[in-house]
Structure formats: C-alpha cells, structure tokens
C-alpha positions in Angstrom: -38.6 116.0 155.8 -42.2 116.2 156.5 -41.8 120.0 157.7 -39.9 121.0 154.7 -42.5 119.5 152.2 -45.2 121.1 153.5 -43.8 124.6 153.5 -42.4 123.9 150.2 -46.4 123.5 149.4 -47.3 126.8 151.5 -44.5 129.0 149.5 -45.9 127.5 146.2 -49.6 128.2 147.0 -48.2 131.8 148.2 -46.6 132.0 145.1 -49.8 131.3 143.0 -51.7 133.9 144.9 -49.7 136.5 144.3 -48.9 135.0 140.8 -53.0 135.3 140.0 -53.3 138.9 141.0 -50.2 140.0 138.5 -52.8 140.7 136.0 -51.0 143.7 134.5 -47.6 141.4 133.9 -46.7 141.0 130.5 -46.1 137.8 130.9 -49.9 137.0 132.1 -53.3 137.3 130.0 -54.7 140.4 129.5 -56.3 142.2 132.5 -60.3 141.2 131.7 -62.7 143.6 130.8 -66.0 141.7 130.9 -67.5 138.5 133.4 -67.0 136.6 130.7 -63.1 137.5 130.6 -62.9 137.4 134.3 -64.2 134.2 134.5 -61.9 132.7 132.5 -59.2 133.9 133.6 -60.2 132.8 136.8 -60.5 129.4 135.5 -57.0 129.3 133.9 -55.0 130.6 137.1 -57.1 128.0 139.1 -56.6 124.9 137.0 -53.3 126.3 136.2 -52.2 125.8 140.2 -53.9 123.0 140.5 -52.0 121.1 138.5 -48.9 122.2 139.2 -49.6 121.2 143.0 -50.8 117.5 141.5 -47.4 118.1 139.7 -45.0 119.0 143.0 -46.8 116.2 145.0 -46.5 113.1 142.2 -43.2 113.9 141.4 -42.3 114.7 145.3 -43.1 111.8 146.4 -41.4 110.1 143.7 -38.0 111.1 143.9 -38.7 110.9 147.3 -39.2 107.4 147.6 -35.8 107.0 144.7 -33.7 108.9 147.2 -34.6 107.3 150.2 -35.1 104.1 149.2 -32.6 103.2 147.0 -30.4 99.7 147.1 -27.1 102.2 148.1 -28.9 102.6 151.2 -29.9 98.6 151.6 -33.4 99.1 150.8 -34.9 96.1 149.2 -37.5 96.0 146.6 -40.8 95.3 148.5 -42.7 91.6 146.8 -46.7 92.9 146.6 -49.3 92.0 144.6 -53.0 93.4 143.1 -54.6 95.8 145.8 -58.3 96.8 144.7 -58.6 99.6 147.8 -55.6 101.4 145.8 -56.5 101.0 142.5 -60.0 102.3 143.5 -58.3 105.3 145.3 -55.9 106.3 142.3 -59.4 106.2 140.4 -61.6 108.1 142.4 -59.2 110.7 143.3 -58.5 111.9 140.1 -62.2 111.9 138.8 -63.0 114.4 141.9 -60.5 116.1 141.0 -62.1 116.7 137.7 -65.6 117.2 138.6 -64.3 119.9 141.1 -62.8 121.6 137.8 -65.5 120.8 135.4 -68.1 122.3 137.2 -67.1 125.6 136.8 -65.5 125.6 133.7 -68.9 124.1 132.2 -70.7 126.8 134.0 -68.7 129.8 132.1 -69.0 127.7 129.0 -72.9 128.1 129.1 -72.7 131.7 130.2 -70.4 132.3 127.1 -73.3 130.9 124.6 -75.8 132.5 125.7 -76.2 135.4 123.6 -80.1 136.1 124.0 -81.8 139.7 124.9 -79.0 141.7 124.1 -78.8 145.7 123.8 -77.4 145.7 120.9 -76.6 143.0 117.6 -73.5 144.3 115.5 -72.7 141.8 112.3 -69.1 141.1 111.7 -68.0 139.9 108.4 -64.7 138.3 107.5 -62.9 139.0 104.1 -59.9 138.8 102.7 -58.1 141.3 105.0 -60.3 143.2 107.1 -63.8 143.5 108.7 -67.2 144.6 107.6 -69.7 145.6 110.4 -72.9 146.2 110.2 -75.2 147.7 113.5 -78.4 145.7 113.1 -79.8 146.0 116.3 -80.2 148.8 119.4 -78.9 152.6 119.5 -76.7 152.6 116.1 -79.0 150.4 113.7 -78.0 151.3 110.7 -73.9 152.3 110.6 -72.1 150.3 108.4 -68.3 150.7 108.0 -65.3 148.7 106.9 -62.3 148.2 109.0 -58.6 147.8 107.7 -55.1 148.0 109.0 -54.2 151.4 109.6 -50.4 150.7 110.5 -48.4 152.9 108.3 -46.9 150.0 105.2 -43.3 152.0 106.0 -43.3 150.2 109.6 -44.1 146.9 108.0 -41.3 147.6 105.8 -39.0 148.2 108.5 -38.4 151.9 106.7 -39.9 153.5 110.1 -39.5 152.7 113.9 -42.3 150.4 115.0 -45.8 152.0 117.0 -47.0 151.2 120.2 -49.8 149.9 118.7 -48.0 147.9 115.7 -50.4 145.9 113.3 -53.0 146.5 115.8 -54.3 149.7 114.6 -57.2 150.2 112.0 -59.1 153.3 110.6 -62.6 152.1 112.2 -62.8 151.0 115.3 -66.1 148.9 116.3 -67.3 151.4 119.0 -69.9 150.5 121.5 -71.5 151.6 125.1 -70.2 150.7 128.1 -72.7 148.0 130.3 -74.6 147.0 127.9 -74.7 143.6 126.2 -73.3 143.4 122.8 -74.5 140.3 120.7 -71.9 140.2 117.8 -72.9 138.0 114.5 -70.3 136.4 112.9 -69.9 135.0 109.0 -67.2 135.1 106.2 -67.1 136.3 102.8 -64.2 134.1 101.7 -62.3 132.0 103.8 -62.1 131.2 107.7 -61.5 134.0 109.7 -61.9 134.3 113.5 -63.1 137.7 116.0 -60.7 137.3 118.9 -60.4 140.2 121.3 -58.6 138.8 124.5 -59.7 141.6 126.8 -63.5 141.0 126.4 -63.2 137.2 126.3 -64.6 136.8 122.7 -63.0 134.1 120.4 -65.1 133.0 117.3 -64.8 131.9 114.2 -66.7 133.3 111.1 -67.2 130.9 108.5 -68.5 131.3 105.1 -72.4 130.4 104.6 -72.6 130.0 108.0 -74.2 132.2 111.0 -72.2 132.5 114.4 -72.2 134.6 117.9 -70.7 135.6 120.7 -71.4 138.2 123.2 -69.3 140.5 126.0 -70.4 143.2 128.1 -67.5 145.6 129.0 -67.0 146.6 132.1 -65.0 150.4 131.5 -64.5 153.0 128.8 -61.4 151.9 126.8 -59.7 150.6 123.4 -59.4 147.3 123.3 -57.3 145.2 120.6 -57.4 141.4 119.0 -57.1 140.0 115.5 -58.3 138.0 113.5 -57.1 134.2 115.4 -57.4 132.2 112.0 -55.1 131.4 109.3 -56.8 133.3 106.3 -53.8 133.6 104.1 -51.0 135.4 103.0 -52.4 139.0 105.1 -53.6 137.4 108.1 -51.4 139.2 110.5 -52.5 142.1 109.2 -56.4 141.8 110.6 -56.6 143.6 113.7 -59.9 144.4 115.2 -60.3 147.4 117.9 -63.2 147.9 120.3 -63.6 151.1 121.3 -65.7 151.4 124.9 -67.5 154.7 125.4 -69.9 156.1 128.1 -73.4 156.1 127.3 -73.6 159.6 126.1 -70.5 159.7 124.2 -71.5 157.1 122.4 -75.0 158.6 121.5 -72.6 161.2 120.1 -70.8 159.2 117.8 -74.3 157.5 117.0 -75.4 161.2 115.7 -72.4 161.4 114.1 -72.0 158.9 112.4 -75.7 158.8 111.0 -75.5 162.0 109.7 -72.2 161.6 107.4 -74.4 158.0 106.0 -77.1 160.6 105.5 -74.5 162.8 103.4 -73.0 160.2 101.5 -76.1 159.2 100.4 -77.3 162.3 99.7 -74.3 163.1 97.3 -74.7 159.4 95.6 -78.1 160.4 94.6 -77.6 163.5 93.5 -74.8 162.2 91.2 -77.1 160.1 89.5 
C-alpha cells in the first residue's frame, strides 16, 4: 500500500511538471511576456501543486484509515484523549507551509509596485467605452490618441462570422519598445474601469479623481490583448486594450510618425481659425 501511494505521489508531481510547462495550452494562462508575468505564473503553478499534494495526502490518508479500519473488518474505535505534541504539529506544519509560499509571493508583490525610474510614463484614462492615452514621459512625449473597439458591429450582431481577434481589436493600439520599462498611469473619467493585459502581468484599476500605476517590461516584439477587468456598464465587454511591442528602431519610426500627423492636425486647426 505504501509502494502504491508513493508512486501515486511521483505520477502526480510528474504530472505537474509537465502540466507547468504547457504554457501554450488553452486551457492554461497566457504564455508571459514580462518578469513580472513570469513570476506570477510561476507562483500560481507552484501554489497550485502544492495544494493539490496537501489535497491527495489529507484525503489519502483519510479514506485510508475509513477503508481499513472500518467496524466490517472488527476494528474498534480507539478511546484517546488531548495530545499537545499533535495539536502543536497540525499547527506548525501548516504555518511553514505558508511562510514557504508567502515569501515569494510577497517578493513579486513588491516588484510589481515598484514603478520608479522608468523609460517611459504613458497615462491611461478610462471612459465610458474606450481608452485615452497620453505619452508623458521618454521617446514619444507628446502622442495622444483615443482607443475604441474596432470589431466590425455586423460580428456583434451575429450578421458576419466571428474574427480571430473578436472584441479584442481596436483602431489604436498602445505601441511601445521592446526592454524598456513602461510606467503606465492610470485614472477614470467616469466610472471604474480596470487596464488588464494578461500577457504582461498588469491588472489595475483606474478610478475617478484618483492617480494609479503599474509597470511591465516586455520581453519580445508582439501584440498583446486584455480589456478592460471592471464592470463599467452596459459596453464593458466592448473595452479591449492592445499593446503593440516593437524593436527599438521601429518604434522610433512610429514615434516620427506619429509626431508628424499631431504636427498636421494642428497645423490645419489653426489655419481654420
């Protein structure tokens, strides 16, 4: 019986190692694309596995002992009393246990809050449904756009087959360099919203009157996808946000870019007056 139980316990732990490098399963979290992701996803396969081994062996031992000790068999019900050594063990086993997790989750915690010397500050702004964003800070300063659901409203309708990309597409993408550390300022015009991109690790809320941050620092060129994670009303599904990740000099590009058409539209608003 022993033999059986503890490869039982060497499959499962088999099991969860394989299980924590499926990153690309649909059934898993998104494959992380910054430290900050990693590390939290690290954190959630860990804990995950730990407590489904705490699970196997309570309940193991359980019906364990109801199988094998049971009156059928002429087992009688033992007569014991208060035992302080195994009220102290139940105690102190479980609060290792804890520390063992706390430390690093408290570790990637403080990592995620700390948003100071950053390459660049972009301000996102919540309203009623889409994003403003403003470059304040770094390569960019000065860019401004608005960003709003681009899915076509015949999908939404169910008048057209759905995208790949349904109700995640918008026609502005936040677009930033690759390795460098983007400090994003978050507030509301309205009501709650929340910046959520999975990928990067980046969940928080904007609230109205009210000054928020978060940070990420992506690791590869790519498009990256979240919405908005806060129930703002009747259009909240339709709040996507998309990250776009460029090399360095690409994204001087679209710097130039978009400069100069600010530069135009400017231009053409004063000459109108």
């Amino acid at each position: 019986m022993r033999s059986k139980l503890v490869a039982t316990l060497a499959g499962v732990l088999a099991l969860a190692m394989y299980s924590s490098m499926a990153v690309g399963s649909k059934y898993n979290l998104p494959e992380p694309q910054s430290i900050i992701a990693r590390e939290t996803y690290d954190m959630h396969i860990w804990v995950m596995w730990i407590c489904l081994v705490i699970f196997i062996g309570v309940f193991g031992v359980m019906f364990y002992s109801v199988l094998k000790h049971r009156k059928s068999l002429g087992y009688k019900a033992a007569n014991f009393h208060h035992s302080t050594t195994v009220e102290i063990i139940w105690t102190v086993i479980p609060c290792i246990i804890l520390v063992v997790m706390a430390f690093p989750a408290t570790k990637t915690v403080i990592a995620m809050k700390d948003t100071s010397s950053p390459d660049m500050t972009i301000k996102a702004t919540g309203y009623q449904w889409m994003w403003g964003y403003d470059y304040l800070q770094g390569e960019g300063e000065g860019i401004s756009f608005f960003s709003k659901l681009s899915t076509p409203r015949a999908q939404v309708q169910n008048k057209e087959p759905k995208g790949e990309n349904y109700l995640l597409e918008v026609d502005n993408r936040v677009v930033v360099p690759v390795g460098k550390k983007v400090r994003i300022i978050l507030t509301a015009n309205d009501v709650l919203h929340a910046w959520w991109v999975p990928a990067l690790g980046i969940k928080q809320d904007a609230i109205p009157g009210f000054i928020r941050d978060t940070w990420f620092t992506a690791d590869a060129p790519g498009i990256y996808r979240g919405q908005c994670a806060e129930l703002c009303g009747k259009d909240h599904g339709f709040m996507p946000i998309v990250v776009e990740v460029m090399e360095a000099d690409e994204y001087t590009k679209w710097v130039a870019a978009q400069l100069s058409a600010s530069a135009v539209k400017t231009s053409m608003h004063v000459e109108n007056k």
